[in-house]
PyMOL CGO cylinders between C-alpha atoms (Angstrom):
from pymol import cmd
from pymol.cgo import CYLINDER

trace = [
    CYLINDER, -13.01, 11.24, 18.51, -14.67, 12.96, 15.20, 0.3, 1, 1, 1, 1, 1, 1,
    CYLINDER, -14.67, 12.96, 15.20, -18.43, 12.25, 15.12, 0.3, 1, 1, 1, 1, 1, 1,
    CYLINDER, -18.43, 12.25, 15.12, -19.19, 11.20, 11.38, 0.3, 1, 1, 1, 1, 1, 1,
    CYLINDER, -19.19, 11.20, 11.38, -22.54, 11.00, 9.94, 0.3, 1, 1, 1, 1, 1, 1,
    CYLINDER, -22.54, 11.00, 9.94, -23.23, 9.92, 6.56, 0.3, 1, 1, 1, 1, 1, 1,
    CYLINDER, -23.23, 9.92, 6.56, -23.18, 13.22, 4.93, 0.3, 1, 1, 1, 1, 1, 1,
    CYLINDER, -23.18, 13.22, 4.93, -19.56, 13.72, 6.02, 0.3, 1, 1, 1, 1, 1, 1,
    CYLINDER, -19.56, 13.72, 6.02, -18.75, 10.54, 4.59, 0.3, 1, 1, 1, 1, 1, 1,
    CYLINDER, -18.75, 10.54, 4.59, -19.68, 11.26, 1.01, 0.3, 1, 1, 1, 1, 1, 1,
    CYLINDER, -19.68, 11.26, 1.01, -18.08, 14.48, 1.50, 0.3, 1, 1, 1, 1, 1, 1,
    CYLINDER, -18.08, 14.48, 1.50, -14.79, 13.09, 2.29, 0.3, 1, 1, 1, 1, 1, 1,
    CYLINDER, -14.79, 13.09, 2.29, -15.41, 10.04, -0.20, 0.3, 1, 1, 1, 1, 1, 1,
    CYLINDER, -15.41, 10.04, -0.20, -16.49, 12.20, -2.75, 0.3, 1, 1, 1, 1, 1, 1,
    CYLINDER, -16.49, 12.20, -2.75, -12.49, 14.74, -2.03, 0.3, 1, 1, 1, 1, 1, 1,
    CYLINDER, -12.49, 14.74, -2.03, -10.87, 11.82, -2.65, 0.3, 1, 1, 1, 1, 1, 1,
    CYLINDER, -10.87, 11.82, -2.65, -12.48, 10.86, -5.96, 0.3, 1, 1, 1, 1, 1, 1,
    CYLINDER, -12.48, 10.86, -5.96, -11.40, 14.66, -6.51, 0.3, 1, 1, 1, 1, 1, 1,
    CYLINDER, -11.40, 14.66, -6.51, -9.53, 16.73, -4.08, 0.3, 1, 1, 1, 1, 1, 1,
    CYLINDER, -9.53, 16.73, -4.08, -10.36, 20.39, -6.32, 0.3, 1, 1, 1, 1, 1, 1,
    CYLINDER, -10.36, 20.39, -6.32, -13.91, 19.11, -6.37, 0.3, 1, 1, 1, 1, 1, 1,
    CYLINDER, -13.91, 19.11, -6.37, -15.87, 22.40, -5.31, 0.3, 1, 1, 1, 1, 1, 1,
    CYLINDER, -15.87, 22.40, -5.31, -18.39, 22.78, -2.42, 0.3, 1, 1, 1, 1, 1, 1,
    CYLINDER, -18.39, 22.78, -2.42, -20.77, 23.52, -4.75, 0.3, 1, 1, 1, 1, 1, 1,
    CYLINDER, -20.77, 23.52, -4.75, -20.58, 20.38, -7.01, 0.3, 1, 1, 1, 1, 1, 1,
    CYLINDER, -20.58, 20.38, -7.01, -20.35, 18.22, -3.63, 0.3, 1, 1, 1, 1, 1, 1,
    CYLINDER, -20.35, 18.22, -3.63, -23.15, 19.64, -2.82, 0.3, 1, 1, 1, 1, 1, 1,
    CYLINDER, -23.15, 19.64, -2.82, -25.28, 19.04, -6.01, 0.3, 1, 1, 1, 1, 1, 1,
    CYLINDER, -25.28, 19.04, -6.01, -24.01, 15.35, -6.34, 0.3, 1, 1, 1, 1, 1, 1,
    CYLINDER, -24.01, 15.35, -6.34, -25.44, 14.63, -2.59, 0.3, 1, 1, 1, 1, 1, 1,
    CYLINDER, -25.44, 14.63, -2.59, -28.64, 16.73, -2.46, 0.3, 1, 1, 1, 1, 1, 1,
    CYLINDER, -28.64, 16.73, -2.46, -30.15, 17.79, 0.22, 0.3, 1, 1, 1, 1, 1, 1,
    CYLINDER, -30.15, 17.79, 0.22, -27.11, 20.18, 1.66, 0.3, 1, 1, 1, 1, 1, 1,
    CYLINDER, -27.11, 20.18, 1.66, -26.06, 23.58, 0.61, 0.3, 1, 1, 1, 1, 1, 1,
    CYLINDER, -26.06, 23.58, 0.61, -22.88, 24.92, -0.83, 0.3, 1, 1, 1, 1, 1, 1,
    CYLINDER, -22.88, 24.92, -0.83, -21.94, 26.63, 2.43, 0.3, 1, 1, 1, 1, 1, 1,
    CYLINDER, -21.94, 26.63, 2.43, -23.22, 23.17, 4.81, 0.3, 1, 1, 1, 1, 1, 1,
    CYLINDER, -23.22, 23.17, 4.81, -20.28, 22.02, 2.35, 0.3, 1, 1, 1, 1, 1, 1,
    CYLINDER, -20.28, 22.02, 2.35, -17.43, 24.07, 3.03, 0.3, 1, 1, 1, 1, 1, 1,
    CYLINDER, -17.43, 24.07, 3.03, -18.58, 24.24, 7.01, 0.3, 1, 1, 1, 1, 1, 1,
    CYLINDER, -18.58, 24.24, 7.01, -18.50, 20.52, 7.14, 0.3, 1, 1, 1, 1, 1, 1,
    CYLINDER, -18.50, 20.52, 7.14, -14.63, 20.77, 4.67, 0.3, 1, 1, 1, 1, 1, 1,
    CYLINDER, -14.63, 20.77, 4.67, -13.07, 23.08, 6.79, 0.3, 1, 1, 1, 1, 1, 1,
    CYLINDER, -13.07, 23.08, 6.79, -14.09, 21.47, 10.42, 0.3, 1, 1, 1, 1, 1, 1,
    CYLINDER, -14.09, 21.47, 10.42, -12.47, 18.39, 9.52, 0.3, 1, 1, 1, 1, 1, 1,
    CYLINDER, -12.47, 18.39, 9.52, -9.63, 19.93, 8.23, 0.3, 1, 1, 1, 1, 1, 1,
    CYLINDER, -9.63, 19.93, 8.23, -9.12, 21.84, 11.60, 0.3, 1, 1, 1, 1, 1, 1,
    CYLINDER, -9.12, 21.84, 11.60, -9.83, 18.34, 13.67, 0.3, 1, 1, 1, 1, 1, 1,
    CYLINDER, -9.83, 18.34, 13.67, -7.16, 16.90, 11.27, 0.3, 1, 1, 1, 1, 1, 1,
    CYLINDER, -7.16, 16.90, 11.27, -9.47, 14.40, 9.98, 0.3, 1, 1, 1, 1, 1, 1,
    CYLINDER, -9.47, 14.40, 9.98, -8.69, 14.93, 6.44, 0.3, 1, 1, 1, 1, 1, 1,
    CYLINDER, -8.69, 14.93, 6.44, -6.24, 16.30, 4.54, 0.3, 1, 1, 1, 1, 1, 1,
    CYLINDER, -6.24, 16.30, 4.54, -6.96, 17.78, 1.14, 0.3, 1, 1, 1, 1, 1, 1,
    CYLINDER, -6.96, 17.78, 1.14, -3.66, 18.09, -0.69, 0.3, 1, 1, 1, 1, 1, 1,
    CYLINDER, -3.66, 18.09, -0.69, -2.25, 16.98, -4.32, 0.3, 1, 1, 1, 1, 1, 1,
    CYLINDER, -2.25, 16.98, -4.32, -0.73, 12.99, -4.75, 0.3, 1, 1, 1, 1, 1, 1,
    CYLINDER, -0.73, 12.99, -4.75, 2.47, 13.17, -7.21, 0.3, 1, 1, 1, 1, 1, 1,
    CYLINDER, 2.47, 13.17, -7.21, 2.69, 9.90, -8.78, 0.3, 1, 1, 1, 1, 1, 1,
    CYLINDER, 2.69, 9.90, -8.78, 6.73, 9.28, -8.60, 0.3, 1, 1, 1, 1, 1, 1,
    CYLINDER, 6.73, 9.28, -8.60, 6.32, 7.32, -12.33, 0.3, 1, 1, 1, 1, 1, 1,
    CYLINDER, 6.32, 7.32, -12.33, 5.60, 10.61, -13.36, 0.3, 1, 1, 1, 1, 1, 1,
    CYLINDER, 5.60, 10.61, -13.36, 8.77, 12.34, -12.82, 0.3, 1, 1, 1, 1, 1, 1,
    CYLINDER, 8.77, 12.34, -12.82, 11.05, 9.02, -14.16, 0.3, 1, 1, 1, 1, 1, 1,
    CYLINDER, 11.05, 9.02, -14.16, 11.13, 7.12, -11.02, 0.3, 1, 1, 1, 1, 1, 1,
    CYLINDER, 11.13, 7.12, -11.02, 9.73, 4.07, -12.18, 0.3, 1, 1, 1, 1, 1, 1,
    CYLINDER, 9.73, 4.07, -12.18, 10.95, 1.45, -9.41, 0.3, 1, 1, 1, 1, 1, 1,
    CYLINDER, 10.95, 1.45, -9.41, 9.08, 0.86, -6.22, 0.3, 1, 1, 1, 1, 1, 1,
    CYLINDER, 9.08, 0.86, -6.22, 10.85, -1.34, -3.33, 0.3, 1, 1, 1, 1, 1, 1,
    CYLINDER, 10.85, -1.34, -3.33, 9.25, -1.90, 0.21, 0.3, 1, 1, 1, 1, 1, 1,
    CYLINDER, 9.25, -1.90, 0.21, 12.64, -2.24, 2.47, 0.3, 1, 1, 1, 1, 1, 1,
    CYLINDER, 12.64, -2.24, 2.47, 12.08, -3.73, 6.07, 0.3, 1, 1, 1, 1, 1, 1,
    CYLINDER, 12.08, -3.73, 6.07, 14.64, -2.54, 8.59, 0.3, 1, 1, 1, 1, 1, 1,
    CYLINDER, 14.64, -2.54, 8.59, 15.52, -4.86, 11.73, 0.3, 1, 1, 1, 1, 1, 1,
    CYLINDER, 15.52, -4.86, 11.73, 16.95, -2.13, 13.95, 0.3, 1, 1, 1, 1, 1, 1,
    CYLINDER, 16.95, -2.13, 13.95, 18.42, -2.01, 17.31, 0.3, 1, 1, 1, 1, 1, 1,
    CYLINDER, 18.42, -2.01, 17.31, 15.66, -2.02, 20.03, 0.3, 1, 1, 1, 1, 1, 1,
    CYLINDER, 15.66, -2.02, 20.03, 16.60, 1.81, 21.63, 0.3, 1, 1, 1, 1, 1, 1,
    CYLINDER, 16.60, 1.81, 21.63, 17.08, 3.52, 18.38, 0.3, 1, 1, 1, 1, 1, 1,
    CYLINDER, 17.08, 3.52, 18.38, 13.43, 2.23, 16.10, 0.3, 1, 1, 1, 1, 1, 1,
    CYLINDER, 13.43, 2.23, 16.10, 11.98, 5.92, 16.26, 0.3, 1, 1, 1, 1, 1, 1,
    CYLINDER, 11.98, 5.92, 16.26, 15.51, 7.72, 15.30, 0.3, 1, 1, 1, 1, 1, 1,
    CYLINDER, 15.51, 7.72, 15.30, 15.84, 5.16, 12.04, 0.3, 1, 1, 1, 1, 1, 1,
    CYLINDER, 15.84, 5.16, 12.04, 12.27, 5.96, 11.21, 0.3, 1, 1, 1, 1, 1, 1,
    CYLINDER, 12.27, 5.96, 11.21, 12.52, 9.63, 11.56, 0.3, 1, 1, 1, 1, 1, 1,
    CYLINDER, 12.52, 9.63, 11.56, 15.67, 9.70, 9.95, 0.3, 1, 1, 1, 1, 1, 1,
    CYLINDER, 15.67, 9.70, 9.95, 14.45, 7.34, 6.75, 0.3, 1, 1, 1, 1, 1, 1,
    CYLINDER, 14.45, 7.34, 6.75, 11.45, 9.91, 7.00, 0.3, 1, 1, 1, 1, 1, 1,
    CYLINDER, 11.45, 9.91, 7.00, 13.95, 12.55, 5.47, 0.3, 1, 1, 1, 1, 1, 1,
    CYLINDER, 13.95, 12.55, 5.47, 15.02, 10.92, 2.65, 0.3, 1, 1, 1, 1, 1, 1,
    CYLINDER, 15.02, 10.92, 2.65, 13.51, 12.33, -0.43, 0.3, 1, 1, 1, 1, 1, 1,
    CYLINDER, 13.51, 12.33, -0.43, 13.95, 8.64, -2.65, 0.3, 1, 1, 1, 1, 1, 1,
    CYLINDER, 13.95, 8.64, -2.65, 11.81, 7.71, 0.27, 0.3, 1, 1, 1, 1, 1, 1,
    CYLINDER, 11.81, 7.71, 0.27, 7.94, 8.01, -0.09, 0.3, 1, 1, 1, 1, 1, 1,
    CYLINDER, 7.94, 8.01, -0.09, 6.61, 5.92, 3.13, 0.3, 1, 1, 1, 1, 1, 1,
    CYLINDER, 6.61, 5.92, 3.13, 7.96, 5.24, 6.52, 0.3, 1, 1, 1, 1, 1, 1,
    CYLINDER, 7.96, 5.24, 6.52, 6.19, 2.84, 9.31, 0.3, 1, 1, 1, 1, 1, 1,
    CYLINDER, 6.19, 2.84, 9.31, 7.53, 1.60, 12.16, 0.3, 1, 1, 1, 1, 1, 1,
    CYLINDER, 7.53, 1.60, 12.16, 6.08, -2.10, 12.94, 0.3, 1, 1, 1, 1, 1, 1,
    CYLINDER, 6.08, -2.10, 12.94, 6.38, -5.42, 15.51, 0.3, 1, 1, 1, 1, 1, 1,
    CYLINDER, 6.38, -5.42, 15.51, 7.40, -8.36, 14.94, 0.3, 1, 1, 1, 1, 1, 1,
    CYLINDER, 7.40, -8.36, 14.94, 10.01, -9.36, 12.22, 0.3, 1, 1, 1, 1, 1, 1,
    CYLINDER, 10.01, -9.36, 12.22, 11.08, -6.18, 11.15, 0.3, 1, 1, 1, 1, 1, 1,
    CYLINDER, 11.08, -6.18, 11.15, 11.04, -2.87, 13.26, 0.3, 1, 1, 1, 1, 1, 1,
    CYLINDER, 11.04, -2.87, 13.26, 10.92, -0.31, 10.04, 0.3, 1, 1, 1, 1, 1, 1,
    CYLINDER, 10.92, -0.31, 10.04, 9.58, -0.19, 7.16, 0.3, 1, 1, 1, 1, 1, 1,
    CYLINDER, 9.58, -0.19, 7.16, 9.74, 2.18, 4.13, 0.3, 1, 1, 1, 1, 1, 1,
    CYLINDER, 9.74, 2.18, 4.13, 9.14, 2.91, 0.84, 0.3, 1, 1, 1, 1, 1, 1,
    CYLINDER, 9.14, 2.91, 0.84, 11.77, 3.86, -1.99, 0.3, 1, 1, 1, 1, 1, 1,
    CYLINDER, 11.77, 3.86, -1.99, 11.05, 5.28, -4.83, 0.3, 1, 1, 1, 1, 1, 1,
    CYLINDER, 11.05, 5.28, -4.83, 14.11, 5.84, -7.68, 0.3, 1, 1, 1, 1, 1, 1,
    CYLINDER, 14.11, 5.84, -7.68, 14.32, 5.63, -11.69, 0.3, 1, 1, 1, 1, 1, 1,
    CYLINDER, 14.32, 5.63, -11.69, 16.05, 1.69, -11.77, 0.3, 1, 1, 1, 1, 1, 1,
    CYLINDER, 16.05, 1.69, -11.77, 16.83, -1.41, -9.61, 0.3, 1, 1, 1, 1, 1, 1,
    CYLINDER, 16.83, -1.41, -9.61, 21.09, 0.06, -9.76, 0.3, 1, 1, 1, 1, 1, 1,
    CYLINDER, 21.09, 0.06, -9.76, 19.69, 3.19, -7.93, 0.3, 1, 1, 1, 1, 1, 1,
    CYLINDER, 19.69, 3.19, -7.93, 17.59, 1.35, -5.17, 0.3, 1, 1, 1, 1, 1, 1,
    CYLINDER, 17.59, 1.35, -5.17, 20.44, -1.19, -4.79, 0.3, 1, 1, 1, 1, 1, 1,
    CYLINDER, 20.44, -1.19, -4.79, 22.93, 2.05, -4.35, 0.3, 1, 1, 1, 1, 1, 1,
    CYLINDER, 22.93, 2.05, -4.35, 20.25, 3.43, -1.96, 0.3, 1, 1, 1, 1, 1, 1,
    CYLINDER, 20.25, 3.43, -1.96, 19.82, 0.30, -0.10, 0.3, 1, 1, 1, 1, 1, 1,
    CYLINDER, 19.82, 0.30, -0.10, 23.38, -0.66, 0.79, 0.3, 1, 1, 1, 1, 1, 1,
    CYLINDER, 23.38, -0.66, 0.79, 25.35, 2.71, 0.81, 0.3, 1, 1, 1, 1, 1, 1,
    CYLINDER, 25.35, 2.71, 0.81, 22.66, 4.75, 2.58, 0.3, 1, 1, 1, 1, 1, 1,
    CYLINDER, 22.66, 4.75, 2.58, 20.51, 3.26, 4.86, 0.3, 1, 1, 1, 1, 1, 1,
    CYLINDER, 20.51, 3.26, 4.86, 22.60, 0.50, 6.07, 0.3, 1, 1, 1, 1, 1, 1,
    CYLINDER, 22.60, 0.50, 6.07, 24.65, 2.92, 6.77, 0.3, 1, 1, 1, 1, 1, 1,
    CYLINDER, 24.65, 2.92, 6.77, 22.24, 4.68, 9.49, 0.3, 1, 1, 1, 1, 1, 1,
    CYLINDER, 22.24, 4.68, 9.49, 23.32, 4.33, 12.60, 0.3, 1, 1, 1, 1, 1, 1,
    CYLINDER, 23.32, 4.33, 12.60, 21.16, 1.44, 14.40, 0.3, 1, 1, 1, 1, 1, 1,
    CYLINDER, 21.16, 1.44, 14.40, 20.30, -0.34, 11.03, 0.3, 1, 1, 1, 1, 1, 1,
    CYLINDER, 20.30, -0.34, 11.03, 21.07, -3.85, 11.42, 0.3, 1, 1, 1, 1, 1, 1,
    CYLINDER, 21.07, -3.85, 11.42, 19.63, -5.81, 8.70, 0.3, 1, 1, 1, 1, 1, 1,
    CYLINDER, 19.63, -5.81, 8.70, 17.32, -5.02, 5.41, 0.3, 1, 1, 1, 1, 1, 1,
    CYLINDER, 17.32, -5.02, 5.41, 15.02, -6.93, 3.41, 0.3, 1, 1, 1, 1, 1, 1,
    CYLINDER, 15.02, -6.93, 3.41, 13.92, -5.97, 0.04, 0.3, 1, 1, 1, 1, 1, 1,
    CYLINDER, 13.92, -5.97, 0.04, 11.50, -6.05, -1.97, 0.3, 1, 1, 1, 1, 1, 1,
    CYLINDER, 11.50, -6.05, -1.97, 10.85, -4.94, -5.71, 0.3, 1, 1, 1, 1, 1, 1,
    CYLINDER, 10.85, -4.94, -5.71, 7.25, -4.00, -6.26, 0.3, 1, 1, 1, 1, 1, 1,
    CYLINDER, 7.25, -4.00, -6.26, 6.48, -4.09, -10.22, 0.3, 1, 1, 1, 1, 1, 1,
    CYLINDER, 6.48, -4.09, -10.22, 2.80, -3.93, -9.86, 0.3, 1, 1, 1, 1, 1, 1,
    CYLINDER, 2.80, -3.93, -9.86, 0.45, -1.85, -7.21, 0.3, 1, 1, 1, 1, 1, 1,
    CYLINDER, 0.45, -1.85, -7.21, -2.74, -3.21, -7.51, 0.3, 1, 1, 1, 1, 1, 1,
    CYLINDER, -2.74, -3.21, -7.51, -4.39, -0.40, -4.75, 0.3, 1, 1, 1, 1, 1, 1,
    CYLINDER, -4.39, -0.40, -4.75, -2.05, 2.71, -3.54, 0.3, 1, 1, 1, 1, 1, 1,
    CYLINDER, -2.05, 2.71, -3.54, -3.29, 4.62, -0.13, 0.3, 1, 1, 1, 1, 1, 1,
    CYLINDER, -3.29, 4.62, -0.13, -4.63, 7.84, -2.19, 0.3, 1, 1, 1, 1, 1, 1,
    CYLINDER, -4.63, 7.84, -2.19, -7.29, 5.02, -3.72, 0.3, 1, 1, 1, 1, 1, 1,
    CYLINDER, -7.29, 5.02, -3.72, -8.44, 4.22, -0.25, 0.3, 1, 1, 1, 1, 1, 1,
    CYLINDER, -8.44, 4.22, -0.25, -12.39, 5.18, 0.30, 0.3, 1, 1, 1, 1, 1, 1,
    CYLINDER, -12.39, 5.18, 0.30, -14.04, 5.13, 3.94, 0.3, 1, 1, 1, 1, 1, 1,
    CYLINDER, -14.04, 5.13, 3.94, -16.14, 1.40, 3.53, 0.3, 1, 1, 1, 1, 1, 1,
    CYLINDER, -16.14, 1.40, 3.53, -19.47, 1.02, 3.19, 0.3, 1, 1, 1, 1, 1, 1,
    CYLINDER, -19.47, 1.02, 3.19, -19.80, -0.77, 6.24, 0.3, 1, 1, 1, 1, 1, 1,
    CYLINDER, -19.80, -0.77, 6.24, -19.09, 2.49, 8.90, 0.3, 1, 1, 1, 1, 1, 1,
    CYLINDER, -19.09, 2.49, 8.90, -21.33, 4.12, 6.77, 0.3, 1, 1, 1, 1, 1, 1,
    CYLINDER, -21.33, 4.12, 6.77, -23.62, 1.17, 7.72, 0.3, 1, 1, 1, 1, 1, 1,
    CYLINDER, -23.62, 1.17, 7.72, -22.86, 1.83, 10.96, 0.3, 1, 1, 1, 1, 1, 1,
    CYLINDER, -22.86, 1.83, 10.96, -23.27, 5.67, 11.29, 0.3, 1, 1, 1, 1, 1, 1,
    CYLINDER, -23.27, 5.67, 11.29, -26.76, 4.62, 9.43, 0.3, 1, 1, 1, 1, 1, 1,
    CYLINDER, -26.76, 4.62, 9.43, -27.99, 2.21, 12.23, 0.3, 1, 1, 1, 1, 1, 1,
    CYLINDER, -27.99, 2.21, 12.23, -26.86, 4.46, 15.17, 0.3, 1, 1, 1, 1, 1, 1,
    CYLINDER, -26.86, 4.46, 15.17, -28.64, 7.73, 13.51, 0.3, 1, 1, 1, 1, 1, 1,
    CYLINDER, -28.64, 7.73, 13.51, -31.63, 5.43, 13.17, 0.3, 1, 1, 1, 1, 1, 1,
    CYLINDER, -31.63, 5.43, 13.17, -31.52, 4.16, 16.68, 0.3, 1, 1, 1, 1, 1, 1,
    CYLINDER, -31.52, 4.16, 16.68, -30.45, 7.93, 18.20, 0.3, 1, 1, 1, 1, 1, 1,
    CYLINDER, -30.45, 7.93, 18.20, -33.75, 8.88, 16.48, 0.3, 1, 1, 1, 1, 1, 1,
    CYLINDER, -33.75, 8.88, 16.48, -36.00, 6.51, 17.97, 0.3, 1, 1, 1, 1, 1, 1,
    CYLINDER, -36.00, 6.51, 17.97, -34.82, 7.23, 21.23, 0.3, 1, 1, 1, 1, 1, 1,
]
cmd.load_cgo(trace, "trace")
């Protein structure tokens, strides 16, 4: 697992405020690190795959306006081929695979309720293994996973086990 400390965590909190925010601004707005300490600490999480710096289209902005979460009940031997297959849609913008009710669930993004209805019933019901969907229209997201920020409390914690590694 990726050891954090604190400094890493404004890093990475302070990418997703801005993901073309340079080293050298990061740097400034924590004190106390260089430019280059920046872009060391950047890149090494990139390479562990513990961030991804990348741009987040926002679907609105190209016309499609209607959001629907769709849960798929799916036939027990075939949950990862449904999910990797919903995975290539392009009207689709999440895909998770769950337990409990419903085995899938995804995401669909399109420009009106007629267009996730068409996608709905003529597309994935028709994947092979799909037995029943639910869905949902979402007219409001209050928080979207872009706006997530690593909690205060692990910084907490990363805080009081640096302070106790010290007094060791």
């Amino acid at each position: 697992m990726y050891e954090f400390d604190k400094t890493d965590i404004k890093i990475v909190n302070l990418l997703l405020e801005d993901g073309r925010m340079s080293a050298s601004e990061i740097a400034r707005r924590i004190g106390d690190i260089s430019e280059r300490a920046v872009r060391y600490r950047i890149d090494r999480m990139v390479e562990d795959r513990v961030i991804q710096v990348s741009a987040v289209a926002k679907p609105q902005a190209f016309g499609l306006t209607t959001i629907a979460d769709v849960w798929l009940e799916v036939e027990s031997d075939r949950i990862l081929e449904v999910a990797r297959k919903m995975a290539e849609f392009d009207q689709v913008s999440y895909v998770a695979c769950g337990i409990g009710e419903t085995d899938v669930s995804i995401q669909v993004v399109a420009k009106d309720t007629s267009e996730i209805y068409h996608f709905v019933t003529e597309v994935v019901r028709k994947v092979p293994g799909v037995r029943k969907t639910t869905t949902s229209i979402v007219p409001l997201v209050i928080k979207d996973v872009y706006q997530w920020r690593v909690p205060e409390r692990i910084v907490q914690q990363i805080s009081e086990g640096e302070a106790a590694a010290a007094s060791d």
